[in-house]
N, C-alpha and C positions, 0 to 999 in steps of 0.2 A: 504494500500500500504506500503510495507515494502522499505526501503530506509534506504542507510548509505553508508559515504564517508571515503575510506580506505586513511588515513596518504599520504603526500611524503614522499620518504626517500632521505635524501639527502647527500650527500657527495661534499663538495669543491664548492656547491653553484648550483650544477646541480643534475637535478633530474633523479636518476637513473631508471632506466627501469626493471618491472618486469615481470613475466610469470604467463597470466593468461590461467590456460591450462583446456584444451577443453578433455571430455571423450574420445575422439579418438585418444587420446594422440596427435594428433598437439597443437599447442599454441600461444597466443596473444601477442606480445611485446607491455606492457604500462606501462604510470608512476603513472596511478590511474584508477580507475574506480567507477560506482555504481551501486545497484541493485533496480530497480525499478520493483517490483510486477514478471511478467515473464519475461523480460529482463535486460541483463548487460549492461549500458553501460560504455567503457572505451575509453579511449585517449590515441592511439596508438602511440607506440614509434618513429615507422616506418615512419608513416604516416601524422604525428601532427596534426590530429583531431578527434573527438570523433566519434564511431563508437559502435555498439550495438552487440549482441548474444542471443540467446534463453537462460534463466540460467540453464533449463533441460540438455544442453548443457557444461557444465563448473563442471568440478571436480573439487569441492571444498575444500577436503582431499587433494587430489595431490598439490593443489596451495600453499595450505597453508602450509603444508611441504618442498614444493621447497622454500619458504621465508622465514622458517625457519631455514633451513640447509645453504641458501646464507647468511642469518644474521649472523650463525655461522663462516662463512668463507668459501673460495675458497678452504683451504685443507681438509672440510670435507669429510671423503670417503662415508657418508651417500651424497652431494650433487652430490659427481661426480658420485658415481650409479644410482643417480636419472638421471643424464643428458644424462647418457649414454644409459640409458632406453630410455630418451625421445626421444634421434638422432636414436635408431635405431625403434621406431615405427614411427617417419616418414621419414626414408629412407623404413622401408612395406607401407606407405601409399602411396611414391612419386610412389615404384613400380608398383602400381595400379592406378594412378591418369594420366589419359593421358595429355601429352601436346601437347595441342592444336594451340601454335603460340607459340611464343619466350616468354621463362618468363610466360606464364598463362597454368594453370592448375583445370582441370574438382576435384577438391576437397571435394565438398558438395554432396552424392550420391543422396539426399534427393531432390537436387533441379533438372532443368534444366536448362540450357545455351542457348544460342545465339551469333552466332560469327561474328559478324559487322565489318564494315570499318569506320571509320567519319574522314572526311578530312583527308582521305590518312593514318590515323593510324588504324592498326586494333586490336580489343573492344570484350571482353568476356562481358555479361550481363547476369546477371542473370533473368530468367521468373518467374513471379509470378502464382503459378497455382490457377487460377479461379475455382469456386464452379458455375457450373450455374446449371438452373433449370428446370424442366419440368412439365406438364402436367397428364402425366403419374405416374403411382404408382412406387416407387424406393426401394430398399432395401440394407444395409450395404456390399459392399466386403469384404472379407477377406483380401485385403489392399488397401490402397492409400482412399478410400473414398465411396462414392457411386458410383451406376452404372444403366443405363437403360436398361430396359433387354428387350425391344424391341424399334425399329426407332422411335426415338422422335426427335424433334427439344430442344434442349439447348440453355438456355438462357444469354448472359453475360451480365451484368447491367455495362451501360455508353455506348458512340459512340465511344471512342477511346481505343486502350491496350495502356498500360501504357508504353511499349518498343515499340520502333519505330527503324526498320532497315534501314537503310540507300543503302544499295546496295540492287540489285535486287535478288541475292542468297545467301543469307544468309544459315551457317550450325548450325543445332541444334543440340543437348545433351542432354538426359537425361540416365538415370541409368537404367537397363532394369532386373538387378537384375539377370542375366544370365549371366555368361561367358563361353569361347568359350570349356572348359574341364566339363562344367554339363551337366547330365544326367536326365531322365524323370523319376529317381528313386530318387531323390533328393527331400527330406523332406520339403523344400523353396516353397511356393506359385509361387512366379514367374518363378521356374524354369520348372513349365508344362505349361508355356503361352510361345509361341516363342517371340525370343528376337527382329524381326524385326515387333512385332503390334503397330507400330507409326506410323501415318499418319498425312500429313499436310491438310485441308481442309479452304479454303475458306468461308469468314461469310457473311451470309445476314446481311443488314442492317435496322432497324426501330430506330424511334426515340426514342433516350436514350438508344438504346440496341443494342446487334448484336449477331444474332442467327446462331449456329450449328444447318446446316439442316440435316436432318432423313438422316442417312448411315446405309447401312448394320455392325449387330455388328462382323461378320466375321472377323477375324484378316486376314485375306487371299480375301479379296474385292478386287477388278479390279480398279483400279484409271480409267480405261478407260470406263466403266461401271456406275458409279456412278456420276453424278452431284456434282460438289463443289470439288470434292478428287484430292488434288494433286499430280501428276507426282512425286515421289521422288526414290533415292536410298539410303537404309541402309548400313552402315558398323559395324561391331560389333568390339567394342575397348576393350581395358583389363581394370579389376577392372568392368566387366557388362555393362560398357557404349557405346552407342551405336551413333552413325552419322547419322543425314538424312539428304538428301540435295535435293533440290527440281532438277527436272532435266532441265526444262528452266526457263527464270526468273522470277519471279512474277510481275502482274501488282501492282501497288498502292494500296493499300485499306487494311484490316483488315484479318488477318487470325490467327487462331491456331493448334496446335500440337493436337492432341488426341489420345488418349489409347485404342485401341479394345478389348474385354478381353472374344474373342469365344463365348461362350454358356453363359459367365457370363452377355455379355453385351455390354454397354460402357461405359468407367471411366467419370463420370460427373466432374470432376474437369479436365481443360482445360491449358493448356498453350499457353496464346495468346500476339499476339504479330502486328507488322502490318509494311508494307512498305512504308515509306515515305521519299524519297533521301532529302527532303527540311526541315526534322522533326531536332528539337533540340538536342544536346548532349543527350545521355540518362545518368540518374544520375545512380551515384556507379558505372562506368564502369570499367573495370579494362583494362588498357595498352598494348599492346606488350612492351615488352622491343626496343628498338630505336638500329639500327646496330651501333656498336662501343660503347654501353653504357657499363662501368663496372657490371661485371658481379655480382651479389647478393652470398654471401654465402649462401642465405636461399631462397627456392622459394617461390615467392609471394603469400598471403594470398587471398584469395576471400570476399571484405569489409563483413562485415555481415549487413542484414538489419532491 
């Protein structure tokens, strides 16, 4: 395990804030950080707690260059090109990055969302996409993971998803890798899968587990046809990402997002999640912004986990 604690830098007795920046050209405000094996973690400036990133993640040339042209000074014109680089790729990032409630934005394409209420504020969360398993013989996609290439039942290990929604409609997000100007001649995997193969389905339960049952791998399945499949409506948002929303409300119990993916299958990695109005804050949540709160020069980051 590699490890190492980069210096404060301090000026006048407080610790100033540096930019740990992200290949995507967004960036982290903190006053240290550390690398632990595949993750950073650092203690955000923002934030005043420590908080982690994948290090695959983190231009490490870029960082290190921004801290060394800030050490040089504010007049360097090497820092202010650097900065000015940095604001304008994420003003292209914001213009692709939908916002979702006041203050939060869909940022990570990689991940999914969930957009919750808890006690009257409303909660972007992020979904942890599950690996489950099958019975049946599986073989590699061309992205995101495995797939079943015919109706099995999926298996997710433990009784409960780790996100818990609090209202009965919850909307979810993920990146469908399509947006609304591509074409079927588009070099991109995803862009010959249609943008709206998300489906919500409802999980059987056994002990210790809770199973996606056998759906057709169709991207184009009948929710009304199918056992388990939920009622929803897709919207397709910009920067690929895409809205479902269930169309009446869910009862209680356990459910997940899943990936249809035609003739290829079904994405065995799952986004689950489950409704419980009486369930705990879910941790990492990120905020609305609060009406009348001063407004941020910077829009809010998504914690990393």
């Amino acid at each position: 395990m590699v490890f190492f604690l980069l210096p404060l830098v301090r000026s006048s007795g407080q610790q100033i804030a540096k930019r740990l920046i992200l290949k995507d050209g967004s960036y982290q405000s903190a006053t240290k950080w550390e690398v632990h094996g595949d993750r950073v973690r650092y203690y955000s400036a923002e934030r005043d707690e420590w908080e982690d990133v994948p290090n695959s993640m983190v231009d490490w040339p870029a960082t290190e260059k921004y801290e060394k042209e800030r050490a040089a000074g504010a007049a360097s014109p090497e820092a202010i090109a650097l900065n000015k680089e940095l604001e304008a790729d994420r003003a292209a990032q914001d213009t692709n990055a939908p916002q979702v409630a006041p203050g939060l934005r869909l940022e990570d394409s990689n991940a999914g969302y969930l957009l919750d209420t808890f006690q009257g504020q409303q909660q972007l969360v992020q979904l942890k996409q599950d690996s489950g398993t099958v019975e049946h013989n599986i073989r590699k996609t061309i992205f995101h993971g495995n797939v079943a290439r015919t109706p099995s039942e999926i298996l997710l290990a433990g009784a409960h998803a780790g996100v818990q929604a609090h209202v009965p409609l919850p909307s979810l997000y993920v990146n469908a890798g399509v947006t609304p100007d591509a074409t079927q001649s588009s070099s991109t995997p995803q862009a010959t899968l249609p943008w709206d193969r998300f489906r919500i389905v409802s999980l059987d339960l056994r002990p210790d587990k809770r199973v996606v049952p056998s759906i057709k791998s169709s991207s184009n399945a009948n929710a009304d046809q199918q056992q388990n499949l939920v009622k929803t409506t897709a919207e397709q948002l910009t920067g690929g990402w895409v809205k479902i929303t269930p169309v009446e409300p869910l009862s209680q119990g356990e459910y997940a997002l899943v990936e249809l993916l035609g003739d290829e299958g079904i994405n065995l990695y799952v986004w689950d999640f489950a409704i419980n109005a009486d369930a705990p804050a879910n941790q990492n949540a990120e905020q609305a912004s609060q009406p009348g709160a001063a407004a941020s020069t910077e829009p809010p980051k998504l914690k990393g986990r």
